[in-house]
PDB file of N, CA, C and O in Angstrom:
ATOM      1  N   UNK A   1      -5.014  27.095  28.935  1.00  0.00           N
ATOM      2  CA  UNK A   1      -5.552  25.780  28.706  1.00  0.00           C
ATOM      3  C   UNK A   1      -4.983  24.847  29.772  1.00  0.00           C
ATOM      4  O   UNK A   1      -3.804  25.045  30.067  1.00  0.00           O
ATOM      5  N   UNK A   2      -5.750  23.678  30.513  1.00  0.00           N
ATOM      6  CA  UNK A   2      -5.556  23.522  31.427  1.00  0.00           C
ATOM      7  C   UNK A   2      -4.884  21.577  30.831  1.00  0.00           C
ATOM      8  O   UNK A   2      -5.293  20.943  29.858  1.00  0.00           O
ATOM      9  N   UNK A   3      -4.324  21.354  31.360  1.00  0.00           N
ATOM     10  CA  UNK A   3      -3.839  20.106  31.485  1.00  0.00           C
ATOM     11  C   UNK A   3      -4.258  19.057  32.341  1.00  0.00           C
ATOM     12  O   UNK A   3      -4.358  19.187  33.560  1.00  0.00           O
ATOM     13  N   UNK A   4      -4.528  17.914  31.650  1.00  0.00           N
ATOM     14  CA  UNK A   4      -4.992  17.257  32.648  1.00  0.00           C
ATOM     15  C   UNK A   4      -4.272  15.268  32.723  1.00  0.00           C
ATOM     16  O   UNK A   4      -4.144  14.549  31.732  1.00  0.00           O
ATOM     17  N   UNK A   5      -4.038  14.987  33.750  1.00  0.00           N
ATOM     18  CA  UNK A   5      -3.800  13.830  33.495  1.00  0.00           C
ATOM     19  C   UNK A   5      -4.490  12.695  34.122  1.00  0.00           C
ATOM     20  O   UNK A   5      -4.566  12.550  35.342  1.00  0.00           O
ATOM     21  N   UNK A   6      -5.159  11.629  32.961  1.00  0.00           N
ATOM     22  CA  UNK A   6      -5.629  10.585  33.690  1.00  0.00           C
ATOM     23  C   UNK A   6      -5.222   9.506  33.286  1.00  0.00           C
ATOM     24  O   UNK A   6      -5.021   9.328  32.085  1.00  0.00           O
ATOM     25  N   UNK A   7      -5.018   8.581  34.175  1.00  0.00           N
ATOM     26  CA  UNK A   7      -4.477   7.286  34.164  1.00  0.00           C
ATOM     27  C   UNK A   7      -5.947   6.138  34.404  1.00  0.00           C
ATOM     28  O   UNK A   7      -6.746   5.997  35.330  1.00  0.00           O
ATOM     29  N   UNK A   8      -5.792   5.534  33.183  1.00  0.00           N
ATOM     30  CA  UNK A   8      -7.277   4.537  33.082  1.00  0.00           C
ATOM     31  C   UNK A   8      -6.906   2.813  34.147  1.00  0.00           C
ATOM     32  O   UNK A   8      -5.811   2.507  34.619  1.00  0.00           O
ATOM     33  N   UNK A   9      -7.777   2.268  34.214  1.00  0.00           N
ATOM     34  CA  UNK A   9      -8.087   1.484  34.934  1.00  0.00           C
ATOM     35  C   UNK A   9      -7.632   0.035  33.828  1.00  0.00           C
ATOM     36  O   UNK A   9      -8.154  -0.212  32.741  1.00  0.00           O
ATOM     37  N   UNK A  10      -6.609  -0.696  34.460  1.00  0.00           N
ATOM     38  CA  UNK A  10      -6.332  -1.480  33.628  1.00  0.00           C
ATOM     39  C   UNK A  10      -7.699  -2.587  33.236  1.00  0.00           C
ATOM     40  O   UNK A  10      -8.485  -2.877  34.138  1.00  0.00           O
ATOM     41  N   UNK A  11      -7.841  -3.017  32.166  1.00  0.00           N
ATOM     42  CA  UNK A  11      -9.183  -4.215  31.927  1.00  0.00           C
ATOM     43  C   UNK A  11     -10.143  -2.773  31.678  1.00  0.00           C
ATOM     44  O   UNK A  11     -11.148  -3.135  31.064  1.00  0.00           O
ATOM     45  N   UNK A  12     -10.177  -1.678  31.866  1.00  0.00           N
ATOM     46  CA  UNK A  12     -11.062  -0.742  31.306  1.00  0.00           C
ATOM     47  C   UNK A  12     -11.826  -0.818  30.150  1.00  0.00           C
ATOM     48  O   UNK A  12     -11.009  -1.183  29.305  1.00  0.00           O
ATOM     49  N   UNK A  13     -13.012  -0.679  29.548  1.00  0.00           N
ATOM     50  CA  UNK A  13     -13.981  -0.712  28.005  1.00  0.00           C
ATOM     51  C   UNK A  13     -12.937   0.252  27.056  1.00  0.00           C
ATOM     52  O   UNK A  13     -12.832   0.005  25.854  1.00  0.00           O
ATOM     53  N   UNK A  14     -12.271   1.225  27.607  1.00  0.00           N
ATOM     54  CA  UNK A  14     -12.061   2.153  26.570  1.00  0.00           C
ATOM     55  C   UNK A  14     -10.215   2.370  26.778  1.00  0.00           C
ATOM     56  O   UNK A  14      -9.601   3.348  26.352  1.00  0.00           O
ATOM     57  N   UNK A  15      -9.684   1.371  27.420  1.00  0.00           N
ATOM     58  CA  UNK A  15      -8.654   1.014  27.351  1.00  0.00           C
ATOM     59  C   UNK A  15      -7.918   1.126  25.973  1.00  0.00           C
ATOM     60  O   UNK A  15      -8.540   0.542  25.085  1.00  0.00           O
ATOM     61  N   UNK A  16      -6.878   1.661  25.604  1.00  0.00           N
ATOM     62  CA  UNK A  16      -5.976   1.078  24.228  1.00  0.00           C
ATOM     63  C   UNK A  16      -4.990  -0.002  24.115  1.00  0.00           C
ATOM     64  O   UNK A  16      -3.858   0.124  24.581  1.00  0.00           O
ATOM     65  N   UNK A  17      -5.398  -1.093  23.492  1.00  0.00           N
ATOM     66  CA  UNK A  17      -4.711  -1.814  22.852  1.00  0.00           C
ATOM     67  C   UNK A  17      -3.906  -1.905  21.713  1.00  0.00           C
ATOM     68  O   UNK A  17      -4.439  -1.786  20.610  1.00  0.00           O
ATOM     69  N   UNK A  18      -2.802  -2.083  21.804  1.00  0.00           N
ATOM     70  CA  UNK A  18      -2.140  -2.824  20.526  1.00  0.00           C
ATOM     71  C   UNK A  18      -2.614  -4.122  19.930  1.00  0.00           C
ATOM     72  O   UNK A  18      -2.960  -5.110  20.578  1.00  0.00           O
ATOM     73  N   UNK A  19      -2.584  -3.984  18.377  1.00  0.00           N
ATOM     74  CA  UNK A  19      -3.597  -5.215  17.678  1.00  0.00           C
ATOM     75  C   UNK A  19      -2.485  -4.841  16.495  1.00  0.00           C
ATOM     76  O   UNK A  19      -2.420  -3.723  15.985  1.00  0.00           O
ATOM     77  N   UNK A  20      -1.829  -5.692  16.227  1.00  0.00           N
ATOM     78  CA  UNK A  20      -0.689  -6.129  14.972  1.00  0.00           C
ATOM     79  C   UNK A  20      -2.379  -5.336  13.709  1.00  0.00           C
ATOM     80  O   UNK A  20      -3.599  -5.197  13.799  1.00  0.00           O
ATOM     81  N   UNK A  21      -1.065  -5.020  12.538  1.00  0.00           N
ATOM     82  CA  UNK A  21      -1.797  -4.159  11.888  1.00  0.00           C
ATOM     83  C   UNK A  21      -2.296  -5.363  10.929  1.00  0.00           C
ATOM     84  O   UNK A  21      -1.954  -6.535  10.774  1.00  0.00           O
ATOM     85  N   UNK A  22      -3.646  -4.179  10.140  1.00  0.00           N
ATOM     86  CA  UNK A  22      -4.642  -5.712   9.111  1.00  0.00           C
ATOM     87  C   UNK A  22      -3.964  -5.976   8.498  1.00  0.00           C
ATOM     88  O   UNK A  22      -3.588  -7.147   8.442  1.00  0.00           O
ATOM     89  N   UNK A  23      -3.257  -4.625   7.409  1.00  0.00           N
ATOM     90  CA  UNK A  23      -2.724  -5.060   6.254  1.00  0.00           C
ATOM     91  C   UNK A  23      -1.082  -4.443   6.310  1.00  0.00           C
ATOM     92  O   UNK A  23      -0.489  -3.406   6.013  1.00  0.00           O
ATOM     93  N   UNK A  24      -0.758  -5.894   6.933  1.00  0.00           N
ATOM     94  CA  UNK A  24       1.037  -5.330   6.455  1.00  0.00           C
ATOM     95  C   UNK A  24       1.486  -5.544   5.310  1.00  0.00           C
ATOM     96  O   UNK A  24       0.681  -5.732   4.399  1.00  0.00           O
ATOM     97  N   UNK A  25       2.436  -5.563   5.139  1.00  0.00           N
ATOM     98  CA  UNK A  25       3.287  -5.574   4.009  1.00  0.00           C
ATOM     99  C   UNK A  25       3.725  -7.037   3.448  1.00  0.00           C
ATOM    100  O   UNK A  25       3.507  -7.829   4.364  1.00  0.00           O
ATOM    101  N   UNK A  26       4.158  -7.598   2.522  1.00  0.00           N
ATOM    102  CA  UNK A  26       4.687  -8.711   2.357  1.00  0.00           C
ATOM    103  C   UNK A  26       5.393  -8.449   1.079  1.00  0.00           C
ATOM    104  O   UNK A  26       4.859  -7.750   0.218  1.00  0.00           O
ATOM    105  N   UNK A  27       6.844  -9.096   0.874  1.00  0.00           N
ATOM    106  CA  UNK A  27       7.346  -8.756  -0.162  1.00  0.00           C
ATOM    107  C   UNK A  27       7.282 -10.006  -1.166  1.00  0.00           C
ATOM    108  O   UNK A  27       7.543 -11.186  -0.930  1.00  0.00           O
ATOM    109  N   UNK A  28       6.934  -9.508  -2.140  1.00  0.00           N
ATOM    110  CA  UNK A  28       6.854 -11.113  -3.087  1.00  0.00           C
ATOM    111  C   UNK A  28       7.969 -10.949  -4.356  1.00  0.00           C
ATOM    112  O   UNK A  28       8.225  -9.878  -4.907  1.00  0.00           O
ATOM    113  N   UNK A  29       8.362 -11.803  -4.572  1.00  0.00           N
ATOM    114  CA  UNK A  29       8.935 -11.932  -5.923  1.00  0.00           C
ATOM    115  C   UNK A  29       8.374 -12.305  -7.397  1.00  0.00           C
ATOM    116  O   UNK A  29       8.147 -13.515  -7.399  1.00  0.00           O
ATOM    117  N   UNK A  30       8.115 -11.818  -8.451  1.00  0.00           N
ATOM    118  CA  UNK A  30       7.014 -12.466  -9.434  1.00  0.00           C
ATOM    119  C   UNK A  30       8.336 -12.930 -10.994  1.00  0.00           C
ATOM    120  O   UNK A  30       9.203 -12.240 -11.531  1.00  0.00           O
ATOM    121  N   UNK A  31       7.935 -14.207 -11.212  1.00  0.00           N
ATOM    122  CA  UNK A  31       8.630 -14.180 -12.515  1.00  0.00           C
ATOM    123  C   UNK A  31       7.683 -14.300 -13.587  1.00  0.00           C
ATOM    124  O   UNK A  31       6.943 -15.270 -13.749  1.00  0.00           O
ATOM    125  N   UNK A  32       7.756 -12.854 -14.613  1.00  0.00           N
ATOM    126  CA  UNK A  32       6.305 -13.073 -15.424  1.00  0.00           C
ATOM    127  C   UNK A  32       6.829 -12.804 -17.193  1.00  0.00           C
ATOM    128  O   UNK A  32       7.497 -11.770 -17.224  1.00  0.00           O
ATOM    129  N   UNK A  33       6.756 -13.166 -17.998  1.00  0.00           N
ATOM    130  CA  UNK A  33       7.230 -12.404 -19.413  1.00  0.00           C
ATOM    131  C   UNK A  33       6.431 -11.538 -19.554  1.00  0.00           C
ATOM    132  O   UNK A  33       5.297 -11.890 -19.230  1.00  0.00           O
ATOM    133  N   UNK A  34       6.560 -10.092 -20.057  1.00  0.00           N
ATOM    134  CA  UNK A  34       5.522  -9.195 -20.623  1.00  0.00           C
ATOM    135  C   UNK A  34       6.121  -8.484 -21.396  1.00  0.00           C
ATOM    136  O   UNK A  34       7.207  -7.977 -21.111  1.00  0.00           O
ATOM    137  N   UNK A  35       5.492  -8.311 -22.561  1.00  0.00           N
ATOM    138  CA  UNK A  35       5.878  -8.131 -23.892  1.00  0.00           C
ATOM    139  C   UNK A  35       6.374  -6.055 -23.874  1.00  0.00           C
ATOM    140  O   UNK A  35       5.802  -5.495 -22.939  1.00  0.00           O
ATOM    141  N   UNK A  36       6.900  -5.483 -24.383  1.00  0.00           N
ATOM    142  CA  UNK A  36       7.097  -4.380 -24.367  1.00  0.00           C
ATOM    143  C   UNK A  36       5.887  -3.374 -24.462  1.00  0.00           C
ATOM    144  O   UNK A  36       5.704  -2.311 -23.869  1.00  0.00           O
ATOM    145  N   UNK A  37       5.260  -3.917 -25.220  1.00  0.00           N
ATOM    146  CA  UNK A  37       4.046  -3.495 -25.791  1.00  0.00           C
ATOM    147  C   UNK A  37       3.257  -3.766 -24.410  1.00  0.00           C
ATOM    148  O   UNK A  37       2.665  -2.742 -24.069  1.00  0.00           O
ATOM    149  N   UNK A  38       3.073  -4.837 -23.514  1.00  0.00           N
ATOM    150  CA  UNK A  38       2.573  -5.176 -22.542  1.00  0.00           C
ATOM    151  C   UNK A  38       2.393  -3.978 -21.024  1.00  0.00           C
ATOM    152  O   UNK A  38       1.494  -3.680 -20.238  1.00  0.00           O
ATOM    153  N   UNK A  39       4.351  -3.455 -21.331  1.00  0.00           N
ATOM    154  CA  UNK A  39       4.477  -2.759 -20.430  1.00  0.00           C
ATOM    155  C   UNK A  39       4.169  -1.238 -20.456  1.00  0.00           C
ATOM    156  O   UNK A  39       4.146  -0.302 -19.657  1.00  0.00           O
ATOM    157  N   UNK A  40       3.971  -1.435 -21.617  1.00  0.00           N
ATOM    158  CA  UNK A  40       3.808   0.325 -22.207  1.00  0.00           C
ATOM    159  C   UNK A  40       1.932   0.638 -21.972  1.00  0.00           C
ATOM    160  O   UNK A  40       1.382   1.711 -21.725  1.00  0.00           O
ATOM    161  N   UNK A  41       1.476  -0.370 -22.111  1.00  0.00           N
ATOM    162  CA  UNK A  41      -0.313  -0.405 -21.960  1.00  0.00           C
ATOM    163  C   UNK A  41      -0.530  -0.468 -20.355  1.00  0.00           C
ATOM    164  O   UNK A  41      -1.580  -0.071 -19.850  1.00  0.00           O
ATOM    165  N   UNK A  42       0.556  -1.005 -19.577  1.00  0.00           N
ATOM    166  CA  UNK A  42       0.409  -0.927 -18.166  1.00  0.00           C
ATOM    167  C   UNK A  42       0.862   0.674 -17.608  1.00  0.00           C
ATOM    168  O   UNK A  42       0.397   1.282 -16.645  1.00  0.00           O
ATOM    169  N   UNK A  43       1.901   1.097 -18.545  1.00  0.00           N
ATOM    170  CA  UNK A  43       2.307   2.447 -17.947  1.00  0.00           C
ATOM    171  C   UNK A  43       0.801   3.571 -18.146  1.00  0.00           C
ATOM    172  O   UNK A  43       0.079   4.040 -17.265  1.00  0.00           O
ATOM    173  N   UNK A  44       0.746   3.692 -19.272  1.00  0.00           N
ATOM    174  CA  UNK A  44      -0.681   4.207 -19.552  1.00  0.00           C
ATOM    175  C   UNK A  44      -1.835   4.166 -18.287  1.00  0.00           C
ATOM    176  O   UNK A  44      -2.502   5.036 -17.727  1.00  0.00           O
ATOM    177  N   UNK A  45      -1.753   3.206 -18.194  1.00  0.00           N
ATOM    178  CA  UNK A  45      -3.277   2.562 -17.603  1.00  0.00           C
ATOM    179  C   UNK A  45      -2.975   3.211 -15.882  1.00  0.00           C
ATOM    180  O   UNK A  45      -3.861   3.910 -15.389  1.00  0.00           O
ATOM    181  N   UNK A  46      -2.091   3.008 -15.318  1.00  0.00           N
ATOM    182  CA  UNK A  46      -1.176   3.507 -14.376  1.00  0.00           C
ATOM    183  C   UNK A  46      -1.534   4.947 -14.351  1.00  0.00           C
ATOM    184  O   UNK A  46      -2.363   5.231 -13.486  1.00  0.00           O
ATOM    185  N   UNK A  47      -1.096   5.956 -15.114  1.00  0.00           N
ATOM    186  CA  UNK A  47      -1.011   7.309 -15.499  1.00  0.00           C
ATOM    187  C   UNK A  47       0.245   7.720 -15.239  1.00  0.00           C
ATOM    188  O   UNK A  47       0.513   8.634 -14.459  1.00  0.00           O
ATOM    189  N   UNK A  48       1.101   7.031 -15.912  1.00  0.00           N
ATOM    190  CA  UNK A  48       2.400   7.464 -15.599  1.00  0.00           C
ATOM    191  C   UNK A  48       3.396   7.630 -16.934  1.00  0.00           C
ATOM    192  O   UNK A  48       3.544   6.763 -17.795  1.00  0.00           O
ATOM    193  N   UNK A  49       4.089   9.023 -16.910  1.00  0.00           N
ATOM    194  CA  UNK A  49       4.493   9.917 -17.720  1.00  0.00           C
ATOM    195  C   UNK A  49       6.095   9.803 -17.145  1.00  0.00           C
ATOM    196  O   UNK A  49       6.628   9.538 -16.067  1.00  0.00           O
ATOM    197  N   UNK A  50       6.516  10.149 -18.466  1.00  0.00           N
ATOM    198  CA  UNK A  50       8.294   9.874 -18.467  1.00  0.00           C
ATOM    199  C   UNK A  50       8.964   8.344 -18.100  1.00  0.00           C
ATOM    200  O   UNK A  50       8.375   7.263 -18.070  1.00  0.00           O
ATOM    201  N   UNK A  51      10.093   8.572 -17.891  1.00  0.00           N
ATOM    202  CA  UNK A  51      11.123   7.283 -17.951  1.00  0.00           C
ATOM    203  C   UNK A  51      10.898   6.739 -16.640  1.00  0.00           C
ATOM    204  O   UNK A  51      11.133   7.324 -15.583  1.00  0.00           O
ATOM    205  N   UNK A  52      10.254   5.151 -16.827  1.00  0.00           N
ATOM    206  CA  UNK A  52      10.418   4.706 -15.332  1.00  0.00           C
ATOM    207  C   UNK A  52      11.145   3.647 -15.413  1.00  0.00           C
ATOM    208  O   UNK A  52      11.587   3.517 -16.554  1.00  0.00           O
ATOM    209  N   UNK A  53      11.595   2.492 -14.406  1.00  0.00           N
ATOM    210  CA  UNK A  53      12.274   1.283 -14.614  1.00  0.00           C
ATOM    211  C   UNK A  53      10.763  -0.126 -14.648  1.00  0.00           C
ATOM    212  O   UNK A  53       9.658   0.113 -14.161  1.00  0.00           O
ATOM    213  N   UNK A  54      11.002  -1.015 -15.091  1.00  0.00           N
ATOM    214  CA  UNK A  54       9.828  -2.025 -14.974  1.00  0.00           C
ATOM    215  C   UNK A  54       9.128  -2.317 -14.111  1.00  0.00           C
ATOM    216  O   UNK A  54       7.934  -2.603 -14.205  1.00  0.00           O
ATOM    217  N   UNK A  55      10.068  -2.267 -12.740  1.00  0.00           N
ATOM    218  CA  UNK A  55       9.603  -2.934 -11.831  1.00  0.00           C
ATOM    219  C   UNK A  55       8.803  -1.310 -11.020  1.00  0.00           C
ATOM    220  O   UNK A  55       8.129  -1.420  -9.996  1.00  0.00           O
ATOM    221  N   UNK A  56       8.944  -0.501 -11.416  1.00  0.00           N
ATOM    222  CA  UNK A  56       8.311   0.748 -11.024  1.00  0.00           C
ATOM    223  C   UNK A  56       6.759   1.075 -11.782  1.00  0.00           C
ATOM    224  O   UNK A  56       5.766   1.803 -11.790  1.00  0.00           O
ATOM    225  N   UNK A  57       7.288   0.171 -12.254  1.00  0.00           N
ATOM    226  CA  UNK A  57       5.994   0.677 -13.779  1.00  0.00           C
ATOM    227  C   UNK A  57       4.298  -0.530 -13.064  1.00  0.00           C
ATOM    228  O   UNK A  57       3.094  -0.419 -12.833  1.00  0.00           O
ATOM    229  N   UNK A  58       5.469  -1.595 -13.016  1.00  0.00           N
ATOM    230  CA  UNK A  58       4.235  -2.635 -12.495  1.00  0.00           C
ATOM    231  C   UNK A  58       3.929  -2.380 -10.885  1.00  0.00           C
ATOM    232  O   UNK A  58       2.945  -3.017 -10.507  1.00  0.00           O
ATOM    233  N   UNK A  59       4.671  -1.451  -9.694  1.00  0.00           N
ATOM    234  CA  UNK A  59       3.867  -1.575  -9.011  1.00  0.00           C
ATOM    235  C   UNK A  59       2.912  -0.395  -9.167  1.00  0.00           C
ATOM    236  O   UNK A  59       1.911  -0.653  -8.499  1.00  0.00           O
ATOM    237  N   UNK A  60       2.845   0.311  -9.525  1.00  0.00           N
ATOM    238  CA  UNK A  60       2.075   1.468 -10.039  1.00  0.00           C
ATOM    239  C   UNK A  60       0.860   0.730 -10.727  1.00  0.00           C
ATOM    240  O   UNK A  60      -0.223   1.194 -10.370  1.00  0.00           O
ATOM    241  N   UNK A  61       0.796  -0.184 -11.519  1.00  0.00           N
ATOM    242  CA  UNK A  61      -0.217  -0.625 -12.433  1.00  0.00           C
ATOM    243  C   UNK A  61      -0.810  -1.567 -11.225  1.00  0.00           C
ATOM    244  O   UNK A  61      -2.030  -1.410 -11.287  1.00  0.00           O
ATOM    245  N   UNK A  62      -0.489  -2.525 -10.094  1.00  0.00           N
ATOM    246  CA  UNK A  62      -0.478  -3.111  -9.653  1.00  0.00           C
ATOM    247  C   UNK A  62      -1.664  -2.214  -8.383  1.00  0.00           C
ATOM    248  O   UNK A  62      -2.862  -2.500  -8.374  1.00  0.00           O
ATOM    249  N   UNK A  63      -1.251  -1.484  -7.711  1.00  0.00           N
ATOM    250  CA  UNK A  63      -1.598  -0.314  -7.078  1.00  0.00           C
ATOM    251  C   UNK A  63      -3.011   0.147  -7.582  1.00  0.00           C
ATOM    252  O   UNK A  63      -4.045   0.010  -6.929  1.00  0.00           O
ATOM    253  N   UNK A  64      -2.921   0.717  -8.838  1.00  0.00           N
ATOM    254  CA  UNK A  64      -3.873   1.427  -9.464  1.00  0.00           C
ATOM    255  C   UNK A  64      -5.112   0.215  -9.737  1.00  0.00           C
ATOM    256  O   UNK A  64      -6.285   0.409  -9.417  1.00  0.00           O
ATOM    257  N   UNK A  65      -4.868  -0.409 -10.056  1.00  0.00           N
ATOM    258  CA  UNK A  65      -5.674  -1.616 -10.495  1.00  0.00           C
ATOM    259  C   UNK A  65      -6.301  -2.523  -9.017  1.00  0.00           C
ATOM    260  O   UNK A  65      -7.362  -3.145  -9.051  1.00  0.00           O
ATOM    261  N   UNK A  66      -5.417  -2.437  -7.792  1.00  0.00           N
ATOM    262  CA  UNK A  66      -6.062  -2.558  -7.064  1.00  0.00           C
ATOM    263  C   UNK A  66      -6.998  -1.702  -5.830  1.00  0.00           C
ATOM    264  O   UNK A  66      -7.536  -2.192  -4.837  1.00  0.00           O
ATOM    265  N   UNK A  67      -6.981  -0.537  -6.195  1.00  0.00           N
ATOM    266  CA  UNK A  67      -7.529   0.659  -5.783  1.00  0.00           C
ATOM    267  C   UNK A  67      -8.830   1.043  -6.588  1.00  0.00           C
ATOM    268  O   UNK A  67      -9.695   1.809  -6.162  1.00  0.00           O
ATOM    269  N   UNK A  68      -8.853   0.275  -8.064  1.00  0.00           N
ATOM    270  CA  UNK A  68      -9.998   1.142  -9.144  1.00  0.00           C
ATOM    271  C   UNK A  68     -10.868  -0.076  -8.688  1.00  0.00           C
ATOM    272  O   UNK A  68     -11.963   0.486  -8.693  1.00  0.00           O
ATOM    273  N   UNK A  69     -11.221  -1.801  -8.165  1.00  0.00           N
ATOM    274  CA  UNK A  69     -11.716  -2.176  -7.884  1.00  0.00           C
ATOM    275  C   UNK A  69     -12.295  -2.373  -6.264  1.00  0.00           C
ATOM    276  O   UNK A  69     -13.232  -3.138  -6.032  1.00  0.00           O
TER     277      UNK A  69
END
């Protein structure tokens, strides 16, 4: 197999650019009450089985819920 190297023409149509990504990340903080019962209908809904911590539970529900729409 043969190797080949080409070096493109700067200002070229098919040039690659770097373009900052669409969807980065952002970290938010939420202060929300939700009832036990609240969190247990979110784990469900999620599909998530065994012991998780809260804040594991809601991004999972968070995730799922924004993926099913």
């Amino acid at each position: 197999m043969a190797n080949y190297n080409i070096k493109l023409v700067q200002g070229a149509t098919d040039e690659v650019t770097k373009e900052k990504p669409k969807q980065s990340k952002v970290r938010t903080t939420l202060t929300t009450e939700l009832t036990v019962k609240d969190i247990e209908r979110m784990k469900a809904r999620a599909g998530l089985r065994g012991k998780y911590t809260r804040e594991q539970v809601i991004n999972a529900y968070l995730k799922t819920m924004l993926n099913e729409y």
